[in-house]
C-alpha positions in Angstrom: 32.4 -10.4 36.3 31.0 -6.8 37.1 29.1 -6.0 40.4 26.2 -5.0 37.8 26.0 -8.2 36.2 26.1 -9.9 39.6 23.1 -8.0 41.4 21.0 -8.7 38.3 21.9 -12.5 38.2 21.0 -12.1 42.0 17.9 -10.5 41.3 17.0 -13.7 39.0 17.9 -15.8 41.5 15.8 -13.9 44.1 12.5 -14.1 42.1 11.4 -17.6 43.2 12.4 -17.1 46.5 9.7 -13.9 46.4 7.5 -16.1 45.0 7.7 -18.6 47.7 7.6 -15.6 50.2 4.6 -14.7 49.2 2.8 -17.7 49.3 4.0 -17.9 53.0 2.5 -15.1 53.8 -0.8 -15.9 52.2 -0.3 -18.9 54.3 0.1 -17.7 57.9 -1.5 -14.3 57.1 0.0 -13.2 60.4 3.5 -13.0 60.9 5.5 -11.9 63.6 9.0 -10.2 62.8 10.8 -13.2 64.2 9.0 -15.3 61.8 10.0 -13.1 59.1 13.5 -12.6 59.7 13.7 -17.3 60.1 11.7 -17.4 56.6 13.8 -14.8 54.8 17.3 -16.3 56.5 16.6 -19.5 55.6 15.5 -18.6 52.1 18.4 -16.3 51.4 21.2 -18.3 53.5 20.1 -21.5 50.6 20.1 -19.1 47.9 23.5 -17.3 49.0 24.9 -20.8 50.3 24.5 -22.6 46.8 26.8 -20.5 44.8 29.5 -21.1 47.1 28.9 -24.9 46.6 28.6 -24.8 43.4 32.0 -22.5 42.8 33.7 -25.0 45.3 32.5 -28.1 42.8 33.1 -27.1 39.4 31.9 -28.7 36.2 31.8 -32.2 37.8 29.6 -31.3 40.1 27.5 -29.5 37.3 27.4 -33.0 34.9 26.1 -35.0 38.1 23.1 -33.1 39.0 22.3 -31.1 35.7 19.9 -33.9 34.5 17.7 -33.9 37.2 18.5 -30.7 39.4 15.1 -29.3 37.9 12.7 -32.5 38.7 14.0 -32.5 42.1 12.5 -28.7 42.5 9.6 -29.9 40.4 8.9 -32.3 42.5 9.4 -30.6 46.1 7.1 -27.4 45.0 4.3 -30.0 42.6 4.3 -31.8 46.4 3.7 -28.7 48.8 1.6 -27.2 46.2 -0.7 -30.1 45.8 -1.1 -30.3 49.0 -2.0 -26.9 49.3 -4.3 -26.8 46.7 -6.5 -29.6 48.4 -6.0 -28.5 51.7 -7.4 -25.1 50.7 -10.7 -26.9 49.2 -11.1 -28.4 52.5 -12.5 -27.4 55.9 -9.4 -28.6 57.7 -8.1 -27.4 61.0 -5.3 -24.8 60.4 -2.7 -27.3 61.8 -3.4 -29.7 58.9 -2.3 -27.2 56.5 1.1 -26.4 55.0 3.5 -24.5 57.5 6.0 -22.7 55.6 7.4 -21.7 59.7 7.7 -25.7 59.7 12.0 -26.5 59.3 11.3 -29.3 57.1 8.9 -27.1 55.1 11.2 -24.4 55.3 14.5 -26.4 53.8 12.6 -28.1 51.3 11.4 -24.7 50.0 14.8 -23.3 50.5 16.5 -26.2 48.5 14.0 -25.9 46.0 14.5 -22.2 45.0 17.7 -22.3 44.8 18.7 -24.9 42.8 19.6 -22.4 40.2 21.6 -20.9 42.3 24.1 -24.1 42.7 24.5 -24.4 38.7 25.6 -20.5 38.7 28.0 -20.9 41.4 29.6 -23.2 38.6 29.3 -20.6 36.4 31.1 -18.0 38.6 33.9 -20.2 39.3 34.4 -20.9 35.4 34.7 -17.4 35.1 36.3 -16.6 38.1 33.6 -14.3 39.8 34.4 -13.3 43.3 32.2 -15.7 44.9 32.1 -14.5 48.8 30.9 -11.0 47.1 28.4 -12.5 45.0 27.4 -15.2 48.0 26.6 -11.5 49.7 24.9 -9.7 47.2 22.3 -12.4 46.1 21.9 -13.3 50.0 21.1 -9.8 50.7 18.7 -9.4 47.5 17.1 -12.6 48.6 16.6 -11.4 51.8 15.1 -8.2 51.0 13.1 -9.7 48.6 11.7 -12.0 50.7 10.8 -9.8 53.4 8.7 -7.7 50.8 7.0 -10.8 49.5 5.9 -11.7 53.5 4.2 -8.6 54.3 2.9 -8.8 50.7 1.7 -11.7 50.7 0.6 -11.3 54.6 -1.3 -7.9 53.2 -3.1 -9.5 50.3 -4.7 -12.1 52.4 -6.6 -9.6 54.5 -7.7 -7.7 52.0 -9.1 -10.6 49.7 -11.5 -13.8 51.0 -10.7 -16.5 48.8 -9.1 -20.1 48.9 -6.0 -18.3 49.4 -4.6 -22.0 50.1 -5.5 -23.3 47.2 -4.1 -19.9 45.1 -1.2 -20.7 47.3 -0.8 -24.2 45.9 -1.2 -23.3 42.2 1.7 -20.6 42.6 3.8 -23.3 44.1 3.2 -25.6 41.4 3.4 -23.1 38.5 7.4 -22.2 39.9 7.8 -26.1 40.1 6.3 -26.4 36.3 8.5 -23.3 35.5 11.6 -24.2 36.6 10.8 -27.7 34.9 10.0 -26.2 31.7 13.4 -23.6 31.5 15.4 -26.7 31.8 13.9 -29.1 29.1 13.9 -26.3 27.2 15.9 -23.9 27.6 
């Protein structure tokens, strides 16, 4: 496999974890660079971490979590996001509220993006990919990308005075419903 066709598979992989990176930053819409750099490590280390696992496993790891690899993410992100979504139709203290700086918060969401990223790690090792490359180039994509999505996300919530909660929780719920959807379907 090519370095091209890895830093566009990492790409992929690194759109969910934007997604979530966003959100986060709608969330706390101020964020320190410390807070940043824990968000996007975590994000990125899970993202870079689960090809590695997956390359290690092989195809028997594959056959015991490809039928339900996707409700588990489903079910994590449909959970924050709910959440979210109500908290954000309430007047609720901020502490009530969703913290992605939170560790548990902050795994779960980590797990949950990059699920995908386990089942191509098989992929890789079936066709022998060099996996400590690709491990770096989808960490570093992921953690680039969700840097961006922070001060994005961090940006739009000053500029705009909505439920930003709530908008929060229907993102995190349309990834879970997405990543549900590609694999009934796809």
């Amino acid at each position: 496999m090519d370095l091209f066709s890895i830093f566009i598979i990492a790409l992929g992989l690194s759109v969910d974890s934007f997604a979530i990176s966003v959100t986060s930053g709608i969330i706390l819409k101020n964020i320190s660079i410390s807070q940043t750099v824990k968000i996007g490590f975590f994000l990125s280390f899970f993202q870079a971490g689960m090809p590695v696992i997956g390359w290690l496993a092989g195809y028997s790891f594959k056959s015991m979590i490809v039928n339900y690899d996707h409700w588990l993410a489903f079910f994590l992100l449909f959970a924050i996001g709910l959440k979210m979504l109500i908290d954000g139709f309430k007047n609720k203290p901020i502490d009530n509220k969703i913290n992605p700086l939170n560790m548990i918060v902050l795994i779960g969401l980590s797990v949950a993006t990059s699920i995908d990223a386990l089942i191509v790690g098989v992929s890789f090792g079936v066709l022998e990919a060099p996996i400590l490359i690709s491990a770096i180039i989808i960490g570093s994509i992921t953690f680039i990308a969700s840097v961006a999505g922070l001060k994005l996300g961090c940006r739009f919530s000053k500029l705009v005075k909505l439920k930003l909660d709530a908008i929060a929780g229907i993102v995190l719920i349309g990834i879970g419903t997405k990543i549900l959807i590609e694999h009934l379907y796809f």
